[in-house]
C-alpha positions in Angstrom: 20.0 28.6 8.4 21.4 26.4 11.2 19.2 23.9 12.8 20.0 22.2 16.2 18.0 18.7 16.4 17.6 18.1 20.9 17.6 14.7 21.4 16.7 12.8 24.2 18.3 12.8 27.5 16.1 10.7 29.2 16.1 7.5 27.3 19.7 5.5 27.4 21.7 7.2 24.5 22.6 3.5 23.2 20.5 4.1 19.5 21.3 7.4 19.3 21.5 9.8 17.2 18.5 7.7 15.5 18.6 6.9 11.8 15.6 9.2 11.3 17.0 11.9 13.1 20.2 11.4 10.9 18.5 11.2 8.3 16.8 14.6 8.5 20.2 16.1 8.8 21.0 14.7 5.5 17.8 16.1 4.4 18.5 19.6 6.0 21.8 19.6 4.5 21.0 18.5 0.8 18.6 21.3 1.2 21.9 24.2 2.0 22.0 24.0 5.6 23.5 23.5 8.6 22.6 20.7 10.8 23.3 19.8 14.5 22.5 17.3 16.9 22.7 17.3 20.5 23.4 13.9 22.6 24.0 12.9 25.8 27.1 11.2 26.5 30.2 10.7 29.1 32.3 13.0 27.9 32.4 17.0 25.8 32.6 16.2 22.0 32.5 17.5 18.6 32.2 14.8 15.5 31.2 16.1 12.3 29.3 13.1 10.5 27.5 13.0 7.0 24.6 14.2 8.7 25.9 17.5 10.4 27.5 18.0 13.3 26.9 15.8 16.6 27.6 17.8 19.4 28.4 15.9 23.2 26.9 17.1 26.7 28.7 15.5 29.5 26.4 13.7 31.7 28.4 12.2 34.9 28.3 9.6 37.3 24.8 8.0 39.0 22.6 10.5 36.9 23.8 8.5 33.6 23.1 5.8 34.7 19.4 6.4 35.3 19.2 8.1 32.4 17.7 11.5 34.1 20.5 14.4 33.1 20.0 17.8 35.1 21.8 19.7 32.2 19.4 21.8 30.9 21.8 25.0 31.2 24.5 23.2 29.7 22.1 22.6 26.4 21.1 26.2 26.2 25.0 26.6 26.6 25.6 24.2 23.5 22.9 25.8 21.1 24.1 29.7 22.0 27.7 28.4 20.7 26.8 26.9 17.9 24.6 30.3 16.9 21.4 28.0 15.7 18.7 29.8 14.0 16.1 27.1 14.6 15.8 24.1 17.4 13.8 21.0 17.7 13.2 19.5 21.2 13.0 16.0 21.6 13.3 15.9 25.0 11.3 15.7 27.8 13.9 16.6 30.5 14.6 20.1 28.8 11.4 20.9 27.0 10.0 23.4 29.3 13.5 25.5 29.6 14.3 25.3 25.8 10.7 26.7 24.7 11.3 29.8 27.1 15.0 30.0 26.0 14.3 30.0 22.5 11.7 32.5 22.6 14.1 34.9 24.7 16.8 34.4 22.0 14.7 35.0 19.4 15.3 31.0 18.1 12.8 29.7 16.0 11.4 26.2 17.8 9.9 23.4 17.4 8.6 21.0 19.5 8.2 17.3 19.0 5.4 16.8 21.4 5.3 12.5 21.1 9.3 12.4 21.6 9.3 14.6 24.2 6.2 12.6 26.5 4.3 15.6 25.8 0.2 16.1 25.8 0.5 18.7 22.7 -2.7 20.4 23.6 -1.5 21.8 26.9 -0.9 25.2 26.7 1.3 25.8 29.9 3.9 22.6 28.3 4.0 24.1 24.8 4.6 27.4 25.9 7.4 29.5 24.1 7.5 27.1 21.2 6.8 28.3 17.2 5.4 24.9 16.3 4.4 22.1 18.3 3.8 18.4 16.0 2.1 15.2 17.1 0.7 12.3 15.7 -2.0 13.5 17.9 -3.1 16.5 16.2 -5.5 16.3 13.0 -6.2 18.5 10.2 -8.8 20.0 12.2 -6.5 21.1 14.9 -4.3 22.7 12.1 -7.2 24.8 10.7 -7.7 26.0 14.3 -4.1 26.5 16.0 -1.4 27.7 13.9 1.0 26.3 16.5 0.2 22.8 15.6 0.9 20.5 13.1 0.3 16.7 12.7 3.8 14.3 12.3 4.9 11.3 13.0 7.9 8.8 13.0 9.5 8.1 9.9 11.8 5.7 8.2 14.5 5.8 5.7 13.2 3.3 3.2 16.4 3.2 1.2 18.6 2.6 3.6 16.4 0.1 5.4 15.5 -2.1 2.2 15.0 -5.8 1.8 17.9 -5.1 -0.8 20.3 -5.5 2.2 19.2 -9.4 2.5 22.9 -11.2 3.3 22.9 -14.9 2.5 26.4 -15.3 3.3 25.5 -13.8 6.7 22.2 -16.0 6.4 24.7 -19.5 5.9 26.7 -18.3 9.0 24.4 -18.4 11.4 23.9 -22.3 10.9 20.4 -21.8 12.2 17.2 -22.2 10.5 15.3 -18.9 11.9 16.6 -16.0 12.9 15.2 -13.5 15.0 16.6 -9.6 15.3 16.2 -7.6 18.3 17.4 -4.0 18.7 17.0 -2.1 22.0 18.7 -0.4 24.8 19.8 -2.2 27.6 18.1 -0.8 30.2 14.9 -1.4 32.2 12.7 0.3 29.4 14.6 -1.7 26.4 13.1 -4.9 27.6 16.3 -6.7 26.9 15.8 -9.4 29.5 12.3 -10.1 28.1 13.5 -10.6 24.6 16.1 -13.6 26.0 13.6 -14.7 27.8 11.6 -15.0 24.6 14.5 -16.9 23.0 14.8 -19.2 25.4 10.9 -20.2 25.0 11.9 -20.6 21.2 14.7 -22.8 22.5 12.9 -24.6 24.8 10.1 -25.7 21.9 13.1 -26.9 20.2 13.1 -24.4 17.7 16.8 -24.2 15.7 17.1 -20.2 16.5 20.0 -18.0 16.3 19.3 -15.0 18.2 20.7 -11.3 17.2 20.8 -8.5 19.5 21.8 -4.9 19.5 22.0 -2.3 21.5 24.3 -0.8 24.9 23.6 0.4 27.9 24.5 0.0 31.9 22.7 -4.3 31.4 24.8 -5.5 28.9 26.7 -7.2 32.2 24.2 -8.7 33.5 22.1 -9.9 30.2 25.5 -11.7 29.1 25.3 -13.2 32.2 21.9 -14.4 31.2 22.2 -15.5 27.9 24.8 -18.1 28.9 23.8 -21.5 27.1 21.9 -19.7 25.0 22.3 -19.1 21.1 22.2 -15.0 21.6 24.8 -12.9 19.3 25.4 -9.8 20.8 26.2 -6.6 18.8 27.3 -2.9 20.2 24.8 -0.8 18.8 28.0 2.0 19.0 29.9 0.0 16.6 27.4 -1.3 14.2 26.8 1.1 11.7 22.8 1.9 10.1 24.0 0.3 6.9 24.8 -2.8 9.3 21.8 -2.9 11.3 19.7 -2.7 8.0 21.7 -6.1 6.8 20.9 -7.5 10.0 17.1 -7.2 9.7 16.8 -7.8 6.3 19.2 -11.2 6.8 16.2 -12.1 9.6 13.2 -14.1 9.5 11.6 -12.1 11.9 12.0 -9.3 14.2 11.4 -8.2 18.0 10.5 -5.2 19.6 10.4 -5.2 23.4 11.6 -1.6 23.9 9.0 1.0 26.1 10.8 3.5 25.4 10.7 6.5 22.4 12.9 3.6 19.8 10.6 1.2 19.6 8.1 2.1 16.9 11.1 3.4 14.6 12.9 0.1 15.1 9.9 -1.6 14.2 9.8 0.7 11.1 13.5 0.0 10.1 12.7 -4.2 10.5 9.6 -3.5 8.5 11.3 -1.3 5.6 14.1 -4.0 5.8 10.9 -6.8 4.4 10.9 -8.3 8.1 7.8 -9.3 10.0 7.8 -7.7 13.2 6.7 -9.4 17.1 5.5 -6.1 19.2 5.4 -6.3 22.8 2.3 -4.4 24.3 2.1 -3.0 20.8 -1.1 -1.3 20.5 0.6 1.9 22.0 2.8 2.4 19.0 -0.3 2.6 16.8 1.1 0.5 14.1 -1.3 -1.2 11.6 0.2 -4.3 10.1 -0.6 -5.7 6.5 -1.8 -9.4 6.9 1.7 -11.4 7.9 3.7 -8.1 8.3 3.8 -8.0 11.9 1.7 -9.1 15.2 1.2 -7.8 19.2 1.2 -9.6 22.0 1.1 -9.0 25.9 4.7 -9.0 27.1 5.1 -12.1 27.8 7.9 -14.0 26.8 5.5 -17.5 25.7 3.5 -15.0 23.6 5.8 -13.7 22.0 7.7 -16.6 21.4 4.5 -18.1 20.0 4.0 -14.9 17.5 7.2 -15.1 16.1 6.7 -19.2 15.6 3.6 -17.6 13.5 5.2 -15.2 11.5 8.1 -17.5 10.9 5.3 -20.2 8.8 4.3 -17.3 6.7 5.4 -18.1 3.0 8.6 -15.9 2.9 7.5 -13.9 -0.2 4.4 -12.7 1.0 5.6 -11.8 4.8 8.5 -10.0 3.1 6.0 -7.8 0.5 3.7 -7.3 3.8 6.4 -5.6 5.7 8.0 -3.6 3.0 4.5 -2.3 2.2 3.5 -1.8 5.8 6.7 0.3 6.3 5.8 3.2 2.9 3.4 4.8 5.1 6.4 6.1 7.4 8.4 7.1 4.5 11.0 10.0 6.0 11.6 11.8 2.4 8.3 13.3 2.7 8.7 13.9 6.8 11.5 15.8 6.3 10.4 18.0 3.7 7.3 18.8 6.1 10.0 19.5 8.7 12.2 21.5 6.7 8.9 24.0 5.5 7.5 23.9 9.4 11.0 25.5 9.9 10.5 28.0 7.1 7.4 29.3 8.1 8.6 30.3 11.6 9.1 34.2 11.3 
């Protein structure tokens, strides 16, 4: 069967297609089918990748830039060309629209209530869909409600391994620690907050180099920022997940300021990499660190600064161990295979 994957078209496309969501593909695929994935973007594409295919929607001028794309019509448009089979939403611009589309086209659907913003008990927001699956929802919910199913984020543990440690990228840096931050640049990727953060490490006269990736319509203005400061940026576009993975697993810790729908699986692909991880306002991605794996703070840039002085006086061994093991639970083998049989069962 052919499976169309809807990612978001709210968030800033800068980390997108995720590695889990590219990793599924590869899942789907290995398994003898088709895979696609649909993205927003600037302009109409087609790339076939190793994952399936990534299908482009054009989304123009000031409503890019916000990040809120009217183009639910031209998604329905996309999935009746490429003759899926099954979709998964993941967002929570066209969720409502797909579920009834894919209903009416006799599409077997899924919806991924927690990517989508998405209370997965309400009926009227679920309507239309197959399957809806949340973190939310507990065995006893199954037993009751066919439609729902309990899922959460994943990672690719092989990809993301502290295997992809660099020490000649280490002696490069010239720096004692260094600290990895992946995000979008936007107003939800807390971009800004995370240089802020660096120059609090700075300022304490800590001998930091500073890595971060990601895009988006702020890059301007946080280069601008980070002026005098000892900030490497990288374009999440052109660094590949092989790369990413070498980055965190070449840090001594890792930052996550993100609000938006990335943060928890960054987190989870610093983790797998054996890096402790700094959470801003972390509680809400329900994460439960082994001791030295990770800490949460407020978002505030002397916090946070302060954590990762923490984390960074952790014998290196041990944080490393804590994070790798921290990051099993959120294994994506198993995910996927859940995935793959949710699609199955859909008549």
């Amino acid at each position: 069967m052919h499976i169309a994957h809807v990612t978001s078209f709210y968030d800033a496309p800068a980390l997108s297609p995720s590695s889990a969501v590219r990793m599924r593909g590869s899942s789907y695929l290995a398994a003898g089918h088709e895979f696609s994935v649909i993205v927003p973007g600037k302009e109409s594409s087609i790339v076939w990748a190793d994952y399936g295919t990534v299908v482009t929607v054009p989304a123009r001028g000031a409503a890019l830039r916000r990040g809120f794309v009217p183009i639910t019509h031209a998604i329905q448009s996309a999935l009746e060309r490429l003759l899926v089979d099954r979709v998964e939403v993941a967002d929570r611009l066209s969720y409502r629209r797909l579920g009834g589309w894919a209903h009416t086209a006799n599409v077997g659907s899924i919806l991924l209530a927690d990517e989508s913003h998405v209370d997965p008990f309400d009926e009227v927001a679920t309507r239309g869909y197959d399957r809806v699956v949340s973190s939310l929802v507990t065995a006893d919910h199954e037993r009751r409600d066919a439609q729902l199913h309990s899922g959460h984020d994943g990672v690719d543990v092989e990809r993301f391994s502290p295997l992809r440690h660099n020490q000649a990228l280490r002696r490069t840096s010239g720096a004692e620690l260094i600290v990895a931050c992946a995000t979008p640049f936007t107003s939800l990727g807390g971009a800004a907050l995370a240089l802020d953060t660096l120059g609090a490490l700075a300022a304490a006269g800590v001998d930091v180099h500073f890595v971060l990736i990601g895009d988006g319509p702020l890059k301007g203005r946080l280069e601008r920022l980070a002026q005098g400061l000892p900030v490497q940026f990288l374009s999440a576009q052109n660094v590949t997940l092989d790369e990413r993975a070498e980055v965190f697993a070449t840090s001594d810790v890792a930052l996550i300021t993100s609000q938006d729908k990335s943060a928890k699986l960054i987190a989870l692909e610093a983790l797998a990499c054996g890096t402790p991880t700094v959470i801003a306002d972390g509680a809400r991605l329900g994460l439960s660190f082994a001791e030295g794996a990770g800490l949460t703070t407020a978002p505030v840039a002397s916090q946070l600064a302060h954590a990762v002085r923490i984390l960074a006086k952790e014998p290196v061994e041990r944080r490393r161990v804590a994070a790798r093991r921290t990051s099993l639970d959120y294994d994506a083998l198993p995910l996927n295979r859940a995935m793959l049989e949710l699609h199955l069962s859909i008549d």
